[in-house]
Phi, psi and omega in degrees: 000145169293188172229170179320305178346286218264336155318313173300337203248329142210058185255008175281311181280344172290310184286331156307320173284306176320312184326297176333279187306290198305332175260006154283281174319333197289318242242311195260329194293304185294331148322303179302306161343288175291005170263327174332286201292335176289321174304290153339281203307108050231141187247003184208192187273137178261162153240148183257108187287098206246135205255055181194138202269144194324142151113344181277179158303327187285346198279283174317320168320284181324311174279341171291292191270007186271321201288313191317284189322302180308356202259300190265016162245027191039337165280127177313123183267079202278135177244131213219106193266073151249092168306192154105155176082353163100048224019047167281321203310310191291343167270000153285297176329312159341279183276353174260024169263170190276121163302051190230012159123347205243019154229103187228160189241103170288089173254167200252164167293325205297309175297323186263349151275312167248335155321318199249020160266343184255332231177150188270087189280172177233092167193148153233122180303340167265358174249341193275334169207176238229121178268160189247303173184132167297182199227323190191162163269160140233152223271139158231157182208156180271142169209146183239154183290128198298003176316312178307322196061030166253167190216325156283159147273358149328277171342299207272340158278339157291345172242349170280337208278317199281352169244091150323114170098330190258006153264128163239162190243182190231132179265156123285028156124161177323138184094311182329132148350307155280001129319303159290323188286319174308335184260316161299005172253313186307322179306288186327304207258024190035038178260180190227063162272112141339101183309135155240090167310097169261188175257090200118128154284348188307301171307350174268335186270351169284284134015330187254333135332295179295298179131007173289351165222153194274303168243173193189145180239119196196157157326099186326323180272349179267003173246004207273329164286339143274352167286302192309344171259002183093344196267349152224134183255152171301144160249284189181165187244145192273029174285221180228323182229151169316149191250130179304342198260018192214055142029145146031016178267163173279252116260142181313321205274353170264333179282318201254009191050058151259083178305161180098290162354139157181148170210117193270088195293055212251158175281145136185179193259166192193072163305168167285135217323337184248019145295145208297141172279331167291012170242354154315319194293318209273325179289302185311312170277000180282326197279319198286004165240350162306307194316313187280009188286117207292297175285354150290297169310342168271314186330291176313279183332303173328321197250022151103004193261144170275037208335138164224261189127147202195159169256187197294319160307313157318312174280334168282355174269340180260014192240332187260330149330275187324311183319320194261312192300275189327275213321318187289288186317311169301258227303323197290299196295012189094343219267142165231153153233178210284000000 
């Protein structure tokens, strides 16, 4: 028979093992949940939250991976248009939506990099959400007025340096995208061309037409029928490799000899941050393999897009990366917006 002793000891060990077992379930039980839901998913309609108003390029983008998903997951891919705020309203709506697989955000380097260096956003991007895969570039090239006579980018650092002060380039208004890769040059090349905000790119490139302004960093489809009438020359797209959608122009950083140089004007998706990671994993390989689809890759090119395609790690490295560079870049140049 035991004595006391050896009853205290073990009914001691008893309890040590319940301790056990029960903080193993604390561990194993919610993993499993989250393999449930991932098994399960998408089992209702996702919405996709595109932070920019119907009718833009992100609308193709959006709708290219909204049907494709819905064709092979039998649930409807509802694209949820709010604009405003330069898209922060759709990346707060966002990072406050339930972390369950069924609200996501088609977002920009503009929104998740530089929005929270310009302006008081109420998100933090590395903490607030869970990245899934870029999706795409959209395509831009630098082009100048032919007044200049230059034809490289060389050429236009070699003729901006000798006129200080006395070039200006043209934005689509502050903060914009083409506002930055421009100031992100002027840094590279310590030269000083002068910003001019316009409201829209159409008025800045009707203006760089007219010759009231000299250079431009702007959207391949909205400049491109004008390289193509002559009426602007191509300099380079500010990629790393030549852009399929701009024929024989060069790269900035090889026409003007800035290894390196690069400005990735890019899409991807972004659920909120405490979504279960196996439907992060199950989102990533579906979009990234829709990408490769021949008939996805034309929509996109039509609508001005590079399909790239990124694993998951990838995109969290280039949202933490970008986060520090744009934050630098803003502060050296100044930039605010209206």
């Amino acid at each position: 028979m035991l004595n006391n002793i050896q009853l205290k000891l073990l009914a001691s060990n008893r309890a040590v093992i319940a301790a056990w077992i029960a903080a193993a379930l604390m561990v194993v039980v919610p993993a499993a949940q989250a393999q449930n839901a991932a098994a399960n998913y998408p089992n209702k309609p996702i919405r996709v939250i595109v932070p920019f108003a119907t009718g833009g390029p992100t609308d193709i983008l959006s709708r290219a991976i909204g049907q494709k998903l819905t064709e092979r997951w039998g649930q409807p891919v509802l694209i949820d248009n709010r604009a405003g705020a330069g898209g922060n309203i759709g990346a707060e709506m966002t990072a406050r939506a339930a972390p369950d697989g069924y609200t996501l955000l088609l977002g920009t380097a503009g929104i998740l990099m530089v929005n929270p260096s310009l302006s008081a956003v109420r998100f933090d991007t590395l903490k607030d959400f869970a990245p899934i895969a870029l999706t795409s570039n959209l395509g831009s090239i630098m082009v100048a007025h032919p007044s200049l006579h230059v034809k490289t980018v060389k050429e236009l650092i070699q003729y901006a340096r000798a006129r200080p002060g006395q070039l200006n380039y043209a934005s689509s208004g502050n903060g914009s995208a083409s506002h930055l890769g421009m100031e992100m040059f002027n840094r590279a090349t310590q030269l000083n061309i002068k910003h001019i905000p316009y409201k829209g790119a159409a008025p800045g490139v009707a203006d760089l037409v007219a010759g009231n302004v000299q250079v431009m960093l702007i959207g391949l489809p909205t400049v491109m029928p004008q390289v193509t009438a002559g009426r602007v020359v191509a300099l380079g797209v500010p990629t790393l490799t030549p852009s399929l959608l701009a024929p024989g122009v060069p790269t900035i950083a090889e026409s003007g000899g800035l290894p390196g140089f690069e400005i990735s004007n890019w899409l991807g998706l972004v659920a909120p941050a405490a979504t279960p990671r196996a439907i992060i994993v199950k989102l990533n390989a579906e979009v990234v393999d829709l990408l490769r689809l021949p008939d996805v890759k034309e929509q996109l090119f039509k609508g001005g897009f590079e399909p790239t395609g990124s694993t998951i790690e990838q995109m969290a490295s280039v949202l933490e990366a970008g986060l520090k560079t744009w934050a630098k870049v803003v502060k050296e140049a100044g930039i605010t917006i209206d």
